[in-house]
PDB file of N, CA, C and O in Angstrom:
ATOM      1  N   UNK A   1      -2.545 306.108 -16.563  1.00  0.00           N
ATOM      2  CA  UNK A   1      -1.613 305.198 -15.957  1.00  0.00           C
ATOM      3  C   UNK A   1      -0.397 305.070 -16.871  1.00  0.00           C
ATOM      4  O   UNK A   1      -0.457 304.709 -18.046  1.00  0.00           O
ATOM      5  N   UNK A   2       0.511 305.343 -16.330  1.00  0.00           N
ATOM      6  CA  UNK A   2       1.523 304.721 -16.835  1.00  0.00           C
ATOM      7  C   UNK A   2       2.457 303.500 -16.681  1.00  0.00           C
ATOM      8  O   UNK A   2       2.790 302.871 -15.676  1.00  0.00           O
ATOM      9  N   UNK A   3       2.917 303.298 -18.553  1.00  0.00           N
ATOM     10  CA  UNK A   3       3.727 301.859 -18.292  1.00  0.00           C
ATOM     11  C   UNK A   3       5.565 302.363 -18.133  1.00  0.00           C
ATOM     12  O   UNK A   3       5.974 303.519 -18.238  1.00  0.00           O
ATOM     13  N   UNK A   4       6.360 301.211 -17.881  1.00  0.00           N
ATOM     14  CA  UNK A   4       7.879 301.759 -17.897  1.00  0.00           C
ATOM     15  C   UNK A   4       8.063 300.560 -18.237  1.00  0.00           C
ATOM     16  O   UNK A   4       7.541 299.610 -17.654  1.00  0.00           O
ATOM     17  N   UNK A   5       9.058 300.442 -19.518  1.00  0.00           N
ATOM     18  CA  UNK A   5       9.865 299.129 -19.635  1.00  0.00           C
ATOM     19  C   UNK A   5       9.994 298.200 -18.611  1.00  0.00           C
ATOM     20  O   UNK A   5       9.477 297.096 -18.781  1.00  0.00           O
ATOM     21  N   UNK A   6      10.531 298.418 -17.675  1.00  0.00           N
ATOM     22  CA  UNK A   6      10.902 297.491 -16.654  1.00  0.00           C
ATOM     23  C   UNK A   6       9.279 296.855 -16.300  1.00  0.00           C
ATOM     24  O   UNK A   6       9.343 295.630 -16.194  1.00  0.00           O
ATOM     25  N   UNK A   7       8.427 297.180 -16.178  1.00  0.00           N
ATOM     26  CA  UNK A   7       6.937 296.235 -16.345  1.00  0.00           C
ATOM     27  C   UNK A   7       6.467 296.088 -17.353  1.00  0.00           C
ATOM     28  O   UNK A   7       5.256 295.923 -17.211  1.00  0.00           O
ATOM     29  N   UNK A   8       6.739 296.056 -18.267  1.00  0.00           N
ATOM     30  CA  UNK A   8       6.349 295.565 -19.511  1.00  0.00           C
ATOM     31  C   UNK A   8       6.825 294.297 -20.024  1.00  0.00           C
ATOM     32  O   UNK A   8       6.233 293.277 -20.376  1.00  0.00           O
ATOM     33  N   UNK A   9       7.994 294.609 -19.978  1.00  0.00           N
ATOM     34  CA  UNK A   9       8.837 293.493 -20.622  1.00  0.00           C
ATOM     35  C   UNK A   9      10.129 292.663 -19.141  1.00  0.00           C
ATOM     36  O   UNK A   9      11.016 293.129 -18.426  1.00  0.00           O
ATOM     37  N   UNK A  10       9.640 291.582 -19.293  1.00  0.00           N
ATOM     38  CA  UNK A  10      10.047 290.885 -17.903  1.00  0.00           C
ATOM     39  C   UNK A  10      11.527 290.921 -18.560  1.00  0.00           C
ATOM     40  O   UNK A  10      11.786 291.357 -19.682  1.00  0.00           O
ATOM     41  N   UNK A  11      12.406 290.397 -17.671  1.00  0.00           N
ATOM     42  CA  UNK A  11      13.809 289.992 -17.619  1.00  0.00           C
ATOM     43  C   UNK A  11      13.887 288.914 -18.158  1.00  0.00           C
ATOM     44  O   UNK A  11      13.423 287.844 -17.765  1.00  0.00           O
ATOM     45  N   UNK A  12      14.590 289.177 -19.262  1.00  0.00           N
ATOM     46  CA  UNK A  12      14.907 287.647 -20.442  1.00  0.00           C
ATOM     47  C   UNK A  12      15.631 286.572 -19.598  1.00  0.00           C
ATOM     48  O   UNK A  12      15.335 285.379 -19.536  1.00  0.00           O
ATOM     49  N   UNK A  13      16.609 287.199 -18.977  1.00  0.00           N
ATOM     50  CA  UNK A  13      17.847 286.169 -18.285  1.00  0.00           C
ATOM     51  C   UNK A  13      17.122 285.118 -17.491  1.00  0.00           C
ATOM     52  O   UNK A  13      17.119 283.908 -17.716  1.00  0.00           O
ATOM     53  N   UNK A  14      16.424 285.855 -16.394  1.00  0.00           N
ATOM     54  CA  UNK A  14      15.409 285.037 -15.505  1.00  0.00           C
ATOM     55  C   UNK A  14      14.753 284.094 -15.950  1.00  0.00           C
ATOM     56  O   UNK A  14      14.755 283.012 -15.362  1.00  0.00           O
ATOM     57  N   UNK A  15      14.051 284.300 -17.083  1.00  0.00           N
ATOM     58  CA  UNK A  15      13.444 283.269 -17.906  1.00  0.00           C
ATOM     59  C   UNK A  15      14.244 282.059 -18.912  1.00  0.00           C
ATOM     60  O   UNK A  15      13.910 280.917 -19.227  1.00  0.00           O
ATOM     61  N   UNK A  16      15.208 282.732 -19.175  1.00  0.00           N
ATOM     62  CA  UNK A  16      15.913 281.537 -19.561  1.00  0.00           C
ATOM     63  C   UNK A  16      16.784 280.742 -18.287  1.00  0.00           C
ATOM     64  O   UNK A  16      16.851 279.527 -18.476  1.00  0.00           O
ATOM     65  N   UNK A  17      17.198 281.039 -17.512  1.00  0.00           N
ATOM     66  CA  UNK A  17      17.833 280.932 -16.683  1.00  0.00           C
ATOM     67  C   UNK A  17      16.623 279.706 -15.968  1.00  0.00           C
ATOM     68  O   UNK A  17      17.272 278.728 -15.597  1.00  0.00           O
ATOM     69  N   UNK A  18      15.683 279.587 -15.798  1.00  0.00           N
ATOM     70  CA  UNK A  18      14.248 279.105 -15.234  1.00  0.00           C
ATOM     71  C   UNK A  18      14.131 278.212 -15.982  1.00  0.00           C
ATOM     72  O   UNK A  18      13.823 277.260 -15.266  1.00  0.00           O
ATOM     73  N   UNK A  19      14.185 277.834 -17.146  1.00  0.00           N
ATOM     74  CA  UNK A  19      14.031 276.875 -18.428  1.00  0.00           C
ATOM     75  C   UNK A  19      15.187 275.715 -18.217  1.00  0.00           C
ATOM     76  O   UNK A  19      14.964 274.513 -18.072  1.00  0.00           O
ATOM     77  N   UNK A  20      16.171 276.211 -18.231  1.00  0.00           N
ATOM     78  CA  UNK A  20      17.919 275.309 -18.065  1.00  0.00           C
ATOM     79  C   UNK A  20      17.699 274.789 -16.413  1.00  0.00           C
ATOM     80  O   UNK A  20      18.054 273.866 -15.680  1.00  0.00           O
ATOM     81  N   UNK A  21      17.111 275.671 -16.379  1.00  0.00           N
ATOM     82  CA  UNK A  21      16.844 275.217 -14.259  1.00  0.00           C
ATOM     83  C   UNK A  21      15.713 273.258 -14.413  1.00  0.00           C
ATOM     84  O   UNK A  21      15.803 272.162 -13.860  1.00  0.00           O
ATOM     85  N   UNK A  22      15.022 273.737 -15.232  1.00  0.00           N
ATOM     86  CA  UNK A  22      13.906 272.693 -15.059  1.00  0.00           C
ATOM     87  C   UNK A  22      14.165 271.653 -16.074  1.00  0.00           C
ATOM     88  O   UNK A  22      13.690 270.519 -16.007  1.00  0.00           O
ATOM     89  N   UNK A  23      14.927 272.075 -17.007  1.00  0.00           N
ATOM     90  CA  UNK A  23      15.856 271.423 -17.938  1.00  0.00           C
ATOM     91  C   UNK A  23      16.622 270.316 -16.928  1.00  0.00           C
ATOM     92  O   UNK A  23      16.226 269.301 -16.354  1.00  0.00           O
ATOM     93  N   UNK A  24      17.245 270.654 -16.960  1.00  0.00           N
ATOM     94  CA  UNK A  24      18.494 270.075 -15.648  1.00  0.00           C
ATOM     95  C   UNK A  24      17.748 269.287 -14.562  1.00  0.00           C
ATOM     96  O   UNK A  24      18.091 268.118 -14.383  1.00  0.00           O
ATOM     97  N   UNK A  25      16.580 269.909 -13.684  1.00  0.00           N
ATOM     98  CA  UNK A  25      16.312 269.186 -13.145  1.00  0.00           C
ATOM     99  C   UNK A  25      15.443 267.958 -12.986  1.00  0.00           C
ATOM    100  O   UNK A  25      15.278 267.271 -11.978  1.00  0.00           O
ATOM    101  N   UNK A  26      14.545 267.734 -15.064  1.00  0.00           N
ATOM    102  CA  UNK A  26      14.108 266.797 -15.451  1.00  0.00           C
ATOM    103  C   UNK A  26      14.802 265.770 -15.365  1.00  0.00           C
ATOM    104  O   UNK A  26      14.575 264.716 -14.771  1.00  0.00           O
ATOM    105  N   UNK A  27      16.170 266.281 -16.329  1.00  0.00           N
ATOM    106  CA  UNK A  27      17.636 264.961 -16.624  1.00  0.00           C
ATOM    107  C   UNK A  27      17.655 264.772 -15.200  1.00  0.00           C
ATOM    108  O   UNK A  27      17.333 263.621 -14.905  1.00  0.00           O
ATOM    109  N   UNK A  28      17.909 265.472 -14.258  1.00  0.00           N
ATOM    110  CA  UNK A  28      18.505 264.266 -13.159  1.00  0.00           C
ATOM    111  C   UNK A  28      17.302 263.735 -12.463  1.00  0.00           C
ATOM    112  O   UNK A  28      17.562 262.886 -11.610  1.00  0.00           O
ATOM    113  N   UNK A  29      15.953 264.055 -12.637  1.00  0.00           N
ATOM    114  CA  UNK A  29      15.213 263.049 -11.688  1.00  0.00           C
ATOM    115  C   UNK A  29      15.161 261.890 -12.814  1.00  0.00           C
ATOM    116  O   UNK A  29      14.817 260.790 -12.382  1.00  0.00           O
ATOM    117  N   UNK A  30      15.523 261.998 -14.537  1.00  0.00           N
ATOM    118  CA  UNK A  30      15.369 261.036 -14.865  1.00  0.00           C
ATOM    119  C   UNK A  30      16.637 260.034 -14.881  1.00  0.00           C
ATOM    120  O   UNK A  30      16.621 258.867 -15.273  1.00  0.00           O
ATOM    121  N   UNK A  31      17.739 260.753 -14.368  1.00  0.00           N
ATOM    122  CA  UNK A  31      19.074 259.627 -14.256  1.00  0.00           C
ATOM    123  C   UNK A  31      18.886 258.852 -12.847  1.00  0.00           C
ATOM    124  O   UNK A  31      19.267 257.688 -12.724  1.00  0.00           O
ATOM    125  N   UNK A  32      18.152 259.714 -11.581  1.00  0.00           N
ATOM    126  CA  UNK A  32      17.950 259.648 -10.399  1.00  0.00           C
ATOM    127  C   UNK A  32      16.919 258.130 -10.303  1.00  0.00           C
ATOM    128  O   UNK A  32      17.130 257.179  -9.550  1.00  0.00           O
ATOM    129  N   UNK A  33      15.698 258.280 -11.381  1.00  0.00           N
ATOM    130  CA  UNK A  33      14.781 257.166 -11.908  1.00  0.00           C
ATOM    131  C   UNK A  33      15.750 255.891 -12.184  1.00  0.00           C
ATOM    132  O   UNK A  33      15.825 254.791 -11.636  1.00  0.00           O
ATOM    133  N   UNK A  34      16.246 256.307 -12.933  1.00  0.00           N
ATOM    134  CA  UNK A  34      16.920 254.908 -13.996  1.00  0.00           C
ATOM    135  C   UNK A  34      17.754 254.176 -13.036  1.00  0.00           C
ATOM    136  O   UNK A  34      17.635 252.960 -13.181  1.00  0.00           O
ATOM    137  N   UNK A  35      18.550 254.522 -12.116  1.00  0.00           N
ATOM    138  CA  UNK A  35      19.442 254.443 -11.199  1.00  0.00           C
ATOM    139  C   UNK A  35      18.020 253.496  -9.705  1.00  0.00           C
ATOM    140  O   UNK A  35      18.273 252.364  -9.290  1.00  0.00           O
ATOM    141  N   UNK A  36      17.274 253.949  -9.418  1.00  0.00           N
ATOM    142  CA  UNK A  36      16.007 252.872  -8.650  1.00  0.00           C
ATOM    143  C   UNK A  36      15.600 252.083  -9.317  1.00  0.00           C
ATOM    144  O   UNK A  36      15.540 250.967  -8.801  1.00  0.00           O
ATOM    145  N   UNK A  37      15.178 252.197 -10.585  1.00  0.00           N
ATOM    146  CA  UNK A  37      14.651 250.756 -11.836  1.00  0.00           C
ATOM    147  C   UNK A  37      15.681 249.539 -11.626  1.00  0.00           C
ATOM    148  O   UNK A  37      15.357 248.445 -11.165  1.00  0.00           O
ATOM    149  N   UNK A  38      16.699 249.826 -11.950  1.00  0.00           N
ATOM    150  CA  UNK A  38      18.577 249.304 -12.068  1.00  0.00           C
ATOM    151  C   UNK A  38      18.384 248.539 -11.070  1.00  0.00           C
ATOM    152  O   UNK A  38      18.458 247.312 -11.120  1.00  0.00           O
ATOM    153  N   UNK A  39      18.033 249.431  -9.742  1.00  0.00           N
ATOM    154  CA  UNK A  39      18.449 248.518  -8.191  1.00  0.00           C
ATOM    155  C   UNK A  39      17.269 247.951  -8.105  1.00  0.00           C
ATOM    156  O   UNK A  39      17.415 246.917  -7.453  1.00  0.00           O
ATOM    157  N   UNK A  40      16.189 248.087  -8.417  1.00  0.00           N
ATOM    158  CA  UNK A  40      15.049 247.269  -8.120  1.00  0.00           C
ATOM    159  C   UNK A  40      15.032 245.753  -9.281  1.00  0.00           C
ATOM    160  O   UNK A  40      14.382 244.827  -8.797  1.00  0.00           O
ATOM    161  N   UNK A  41      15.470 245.543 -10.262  1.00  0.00           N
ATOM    162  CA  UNK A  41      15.637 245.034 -11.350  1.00  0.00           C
ATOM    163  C   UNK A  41      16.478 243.702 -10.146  1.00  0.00           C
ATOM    164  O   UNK A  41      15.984 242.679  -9.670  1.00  0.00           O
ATOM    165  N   UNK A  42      17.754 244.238  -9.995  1.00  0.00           N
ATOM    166  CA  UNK A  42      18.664 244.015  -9.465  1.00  0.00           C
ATOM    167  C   UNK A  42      18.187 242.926  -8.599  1.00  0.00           C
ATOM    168  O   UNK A  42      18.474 241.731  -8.541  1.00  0.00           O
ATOM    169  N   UNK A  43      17.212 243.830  -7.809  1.00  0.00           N
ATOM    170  CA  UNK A  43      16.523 243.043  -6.044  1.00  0.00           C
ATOM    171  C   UNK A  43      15.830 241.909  -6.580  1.00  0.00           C
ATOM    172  O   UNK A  43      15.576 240.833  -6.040  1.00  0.00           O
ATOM    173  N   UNK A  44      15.554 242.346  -7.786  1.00  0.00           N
ATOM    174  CA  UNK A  44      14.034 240.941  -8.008  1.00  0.00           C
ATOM    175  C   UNK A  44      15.158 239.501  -8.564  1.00  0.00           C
ATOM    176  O   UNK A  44      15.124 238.321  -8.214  1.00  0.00           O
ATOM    177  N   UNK A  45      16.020 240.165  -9.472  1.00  0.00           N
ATOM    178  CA  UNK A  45      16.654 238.866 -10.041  1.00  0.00           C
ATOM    179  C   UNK A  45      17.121 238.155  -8.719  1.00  0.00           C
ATOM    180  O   UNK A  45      17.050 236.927  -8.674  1.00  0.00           O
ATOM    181  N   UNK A  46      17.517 238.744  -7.821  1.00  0.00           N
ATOM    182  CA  UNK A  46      18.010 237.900  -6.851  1.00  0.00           C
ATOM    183  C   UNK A  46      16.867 236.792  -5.967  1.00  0.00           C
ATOM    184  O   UNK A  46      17.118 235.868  -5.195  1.00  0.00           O
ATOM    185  N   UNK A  47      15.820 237.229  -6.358  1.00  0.00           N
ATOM    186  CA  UNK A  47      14.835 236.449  -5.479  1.00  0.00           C
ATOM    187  C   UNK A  47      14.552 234.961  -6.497  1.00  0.00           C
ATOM    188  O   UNK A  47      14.552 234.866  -7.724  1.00  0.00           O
ATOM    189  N   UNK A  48      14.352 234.046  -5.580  1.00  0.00           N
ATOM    190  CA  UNK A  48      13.906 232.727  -6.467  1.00  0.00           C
ATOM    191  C   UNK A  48      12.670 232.938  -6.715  1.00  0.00           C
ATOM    192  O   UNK A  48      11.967 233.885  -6.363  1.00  0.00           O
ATOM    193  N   UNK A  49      12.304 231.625  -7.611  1.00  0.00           N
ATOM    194  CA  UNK A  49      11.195 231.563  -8.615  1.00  0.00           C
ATOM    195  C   UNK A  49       9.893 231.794  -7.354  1.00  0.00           C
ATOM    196  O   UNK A  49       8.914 232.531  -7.465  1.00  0.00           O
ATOM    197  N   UNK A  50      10.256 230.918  -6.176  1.00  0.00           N
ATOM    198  CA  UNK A  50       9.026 230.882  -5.145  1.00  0.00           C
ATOM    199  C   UNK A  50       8.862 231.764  -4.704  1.00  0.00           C
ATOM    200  O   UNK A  50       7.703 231.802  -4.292  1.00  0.00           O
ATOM    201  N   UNK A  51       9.426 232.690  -4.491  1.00  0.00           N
ATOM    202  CA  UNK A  51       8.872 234.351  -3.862  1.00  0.00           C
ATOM    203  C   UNK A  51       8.955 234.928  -4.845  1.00  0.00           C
ATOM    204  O   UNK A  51       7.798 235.266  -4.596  1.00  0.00           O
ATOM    205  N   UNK A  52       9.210 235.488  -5.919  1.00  0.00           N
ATOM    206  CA  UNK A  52       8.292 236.134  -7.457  1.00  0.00           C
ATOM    207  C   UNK A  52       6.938 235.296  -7.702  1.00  0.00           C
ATOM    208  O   UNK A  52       6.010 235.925  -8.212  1.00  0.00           O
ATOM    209  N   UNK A  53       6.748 234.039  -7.412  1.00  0.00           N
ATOM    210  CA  UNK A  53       5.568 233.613  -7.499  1.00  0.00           C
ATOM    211  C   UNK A  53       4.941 234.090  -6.808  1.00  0.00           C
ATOM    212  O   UNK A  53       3.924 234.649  -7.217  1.00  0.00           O
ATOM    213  N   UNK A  54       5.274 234.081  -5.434  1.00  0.00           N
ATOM    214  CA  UNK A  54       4.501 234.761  -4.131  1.00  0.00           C
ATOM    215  C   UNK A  54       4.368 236.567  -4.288  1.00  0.00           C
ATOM    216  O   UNK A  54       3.887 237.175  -3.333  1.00  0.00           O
ATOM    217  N   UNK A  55       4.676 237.095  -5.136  1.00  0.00           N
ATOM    218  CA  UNK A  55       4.496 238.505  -4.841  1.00  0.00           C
ATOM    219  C   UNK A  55       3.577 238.487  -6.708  1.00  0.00           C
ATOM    220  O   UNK A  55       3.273 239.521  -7.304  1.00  0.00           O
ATOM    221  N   UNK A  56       3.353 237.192  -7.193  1.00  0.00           N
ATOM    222  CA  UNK A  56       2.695 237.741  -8.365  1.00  0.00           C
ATOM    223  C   UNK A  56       3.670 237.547  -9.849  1.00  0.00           C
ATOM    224  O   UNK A  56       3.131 237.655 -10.950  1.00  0.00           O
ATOM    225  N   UNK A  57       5.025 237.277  -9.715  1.00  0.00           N
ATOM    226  CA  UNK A  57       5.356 237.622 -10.740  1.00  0.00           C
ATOM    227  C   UNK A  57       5.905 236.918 -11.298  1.00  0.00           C
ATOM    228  O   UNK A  57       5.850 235.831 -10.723  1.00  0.00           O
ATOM    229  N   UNK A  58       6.678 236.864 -12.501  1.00  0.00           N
ATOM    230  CA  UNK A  58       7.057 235.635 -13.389  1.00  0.00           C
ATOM    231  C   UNK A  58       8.218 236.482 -14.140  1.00  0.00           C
ATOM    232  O   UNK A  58       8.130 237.491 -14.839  1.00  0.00           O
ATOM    233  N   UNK A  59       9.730 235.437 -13.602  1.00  0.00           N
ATOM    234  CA  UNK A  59      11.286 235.920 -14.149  1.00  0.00           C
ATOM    235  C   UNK A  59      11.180 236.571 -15.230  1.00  0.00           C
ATOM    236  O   UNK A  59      11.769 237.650 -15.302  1.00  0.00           O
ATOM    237  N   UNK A  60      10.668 236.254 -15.971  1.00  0.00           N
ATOM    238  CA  UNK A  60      10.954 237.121 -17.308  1.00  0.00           C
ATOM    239  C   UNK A  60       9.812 237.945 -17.192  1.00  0.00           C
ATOM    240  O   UNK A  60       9.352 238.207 -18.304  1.00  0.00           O
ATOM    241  N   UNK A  61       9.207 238.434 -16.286  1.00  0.00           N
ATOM    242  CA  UNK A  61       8.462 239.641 -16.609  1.00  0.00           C
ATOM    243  C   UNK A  61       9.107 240.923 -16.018  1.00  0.00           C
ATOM    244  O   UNK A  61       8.467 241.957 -16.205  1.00  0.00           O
ATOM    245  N   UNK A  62      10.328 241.023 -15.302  1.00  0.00           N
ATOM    246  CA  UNK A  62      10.441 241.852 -14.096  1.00  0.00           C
ATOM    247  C   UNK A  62      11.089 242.754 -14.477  1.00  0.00           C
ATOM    248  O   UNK A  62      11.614 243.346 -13.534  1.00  0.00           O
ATOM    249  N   UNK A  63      11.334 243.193 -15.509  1.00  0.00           N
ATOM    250  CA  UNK A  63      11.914 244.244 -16.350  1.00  0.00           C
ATOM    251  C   UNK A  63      10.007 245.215 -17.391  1.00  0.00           C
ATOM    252  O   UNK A  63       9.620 246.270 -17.894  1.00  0.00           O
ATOM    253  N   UNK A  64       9.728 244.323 -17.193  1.00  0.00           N
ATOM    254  CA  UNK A  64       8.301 245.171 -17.590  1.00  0.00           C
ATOM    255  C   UNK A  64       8.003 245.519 -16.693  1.00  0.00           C
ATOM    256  O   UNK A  64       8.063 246.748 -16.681  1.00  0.00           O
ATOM    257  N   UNK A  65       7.436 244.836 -15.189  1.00  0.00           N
ATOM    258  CA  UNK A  65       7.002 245.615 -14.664  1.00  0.00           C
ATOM    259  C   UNK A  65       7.560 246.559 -13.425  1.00  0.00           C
ATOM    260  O   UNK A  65       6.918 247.207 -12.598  1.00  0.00           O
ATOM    261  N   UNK A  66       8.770 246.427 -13.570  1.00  0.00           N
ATOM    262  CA  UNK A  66       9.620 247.902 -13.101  1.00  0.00           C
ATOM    263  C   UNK A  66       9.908 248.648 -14.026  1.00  0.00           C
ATOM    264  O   UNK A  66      11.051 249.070 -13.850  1.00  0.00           O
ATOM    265  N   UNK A  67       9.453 249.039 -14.944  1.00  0.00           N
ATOM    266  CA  UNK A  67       9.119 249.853 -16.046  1.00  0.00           C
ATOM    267  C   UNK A  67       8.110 250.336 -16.336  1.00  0.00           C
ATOM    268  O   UNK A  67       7.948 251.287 -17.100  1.00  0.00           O
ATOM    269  N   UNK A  68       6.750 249.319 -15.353  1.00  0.00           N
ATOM    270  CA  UNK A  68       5.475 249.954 -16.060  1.00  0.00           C
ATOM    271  C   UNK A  68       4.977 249.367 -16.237  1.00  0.00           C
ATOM    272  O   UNK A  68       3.989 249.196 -15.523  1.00  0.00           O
ATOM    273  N   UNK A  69       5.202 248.624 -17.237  1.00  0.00           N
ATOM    274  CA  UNK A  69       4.682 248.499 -18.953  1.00  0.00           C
ATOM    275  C   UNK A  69       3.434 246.906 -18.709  1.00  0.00           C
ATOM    276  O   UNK A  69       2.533 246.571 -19.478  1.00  0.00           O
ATOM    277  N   UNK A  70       3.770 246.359 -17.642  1.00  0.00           N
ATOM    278  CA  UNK A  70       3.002 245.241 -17.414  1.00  0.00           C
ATOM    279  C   UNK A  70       2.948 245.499 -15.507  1.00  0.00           C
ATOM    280  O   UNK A  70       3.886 245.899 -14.817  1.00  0.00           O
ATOM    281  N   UNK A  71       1.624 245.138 -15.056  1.00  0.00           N
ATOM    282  CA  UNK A  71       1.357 245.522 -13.973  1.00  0.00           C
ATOM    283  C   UNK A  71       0.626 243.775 -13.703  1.00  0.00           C
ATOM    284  O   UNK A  71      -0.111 243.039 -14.360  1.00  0.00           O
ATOM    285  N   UNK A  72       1.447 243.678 -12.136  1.00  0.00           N
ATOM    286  CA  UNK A  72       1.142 242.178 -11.883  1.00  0.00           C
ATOM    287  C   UNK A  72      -0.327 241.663 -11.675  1.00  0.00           C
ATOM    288  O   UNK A  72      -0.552 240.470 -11.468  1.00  0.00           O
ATOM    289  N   UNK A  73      -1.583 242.869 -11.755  1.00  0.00           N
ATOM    290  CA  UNK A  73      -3.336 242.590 -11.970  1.00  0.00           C
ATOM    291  C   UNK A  73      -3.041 242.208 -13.889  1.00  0.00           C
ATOM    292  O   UNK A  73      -3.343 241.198 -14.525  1.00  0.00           O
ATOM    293  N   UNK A  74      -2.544 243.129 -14.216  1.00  0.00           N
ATOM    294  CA  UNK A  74      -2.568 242.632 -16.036  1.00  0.00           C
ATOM    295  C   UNK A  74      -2.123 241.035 -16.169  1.00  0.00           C
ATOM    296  O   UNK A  74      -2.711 240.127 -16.756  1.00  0.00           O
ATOM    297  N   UNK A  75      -0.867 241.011 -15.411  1.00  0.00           N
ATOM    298  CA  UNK A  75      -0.199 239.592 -15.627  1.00  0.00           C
ATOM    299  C   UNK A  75      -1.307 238.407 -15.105  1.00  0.00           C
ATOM    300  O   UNK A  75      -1.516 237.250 -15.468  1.00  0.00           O
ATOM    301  N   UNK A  76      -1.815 239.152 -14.227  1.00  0.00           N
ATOM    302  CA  UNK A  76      -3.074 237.789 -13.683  1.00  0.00           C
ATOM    303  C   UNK A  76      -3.916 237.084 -14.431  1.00  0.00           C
ATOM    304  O   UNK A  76      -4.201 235.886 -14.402  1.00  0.00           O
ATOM    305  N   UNK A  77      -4.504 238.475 -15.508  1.00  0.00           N
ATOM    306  CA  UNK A  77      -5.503 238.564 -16.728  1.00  0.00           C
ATOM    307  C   UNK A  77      -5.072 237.758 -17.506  1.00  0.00           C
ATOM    308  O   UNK A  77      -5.818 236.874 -17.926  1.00  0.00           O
ATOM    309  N   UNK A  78      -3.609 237.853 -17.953  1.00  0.00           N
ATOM    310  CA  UNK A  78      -3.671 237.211 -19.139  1.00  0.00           C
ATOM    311  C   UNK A  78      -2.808 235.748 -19.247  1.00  0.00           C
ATOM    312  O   UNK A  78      -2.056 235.386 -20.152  1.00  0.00           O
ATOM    313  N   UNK A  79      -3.176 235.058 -18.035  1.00  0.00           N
ATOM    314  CA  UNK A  79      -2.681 233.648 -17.590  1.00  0.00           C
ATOM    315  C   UNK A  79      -3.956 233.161 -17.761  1.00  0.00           C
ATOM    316  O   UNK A  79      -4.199 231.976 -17.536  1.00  0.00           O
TER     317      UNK A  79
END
């Protein structure tokens, strides 16, 4: 059997070219992210204390948990 360069050794360009591709399209789902956090942040400050109560949550938590970082079953726990 024989080999020929061209199957041996793939196309460099393609592969880098594939890297900057997924590169690029990390950054924008993560500017795309930050940009829904922002507006959701946004939505909650506008709600009064009685409906953040009613959905679970407490004003100064609402930047944690549109981030994550505190989930309104955790917040239950540790009241």
């Amino acid at each position: 059997m024989s080999a020929t360069v061209s199957n041996t050794v793939g196309p460099a360009a393609g592969k880098a070219a594939g890297t900057f591709t997924q590169l690029l399209s990390a950054r924008w789902e993560a500017l795309v992210g930050h940009f829904i956090r922002r507006a959701a942040i946004a939505s909650l400050r506008e709600l009064d204390d009685r409906a953040l109560r009613d959905i679970g949550l407490d004003r100064t938590d609402i930047e944690a948990v549109v981030y994550g970082l505190v989930t309104p079953l955790d917040q239950e726990r540790m009241s």
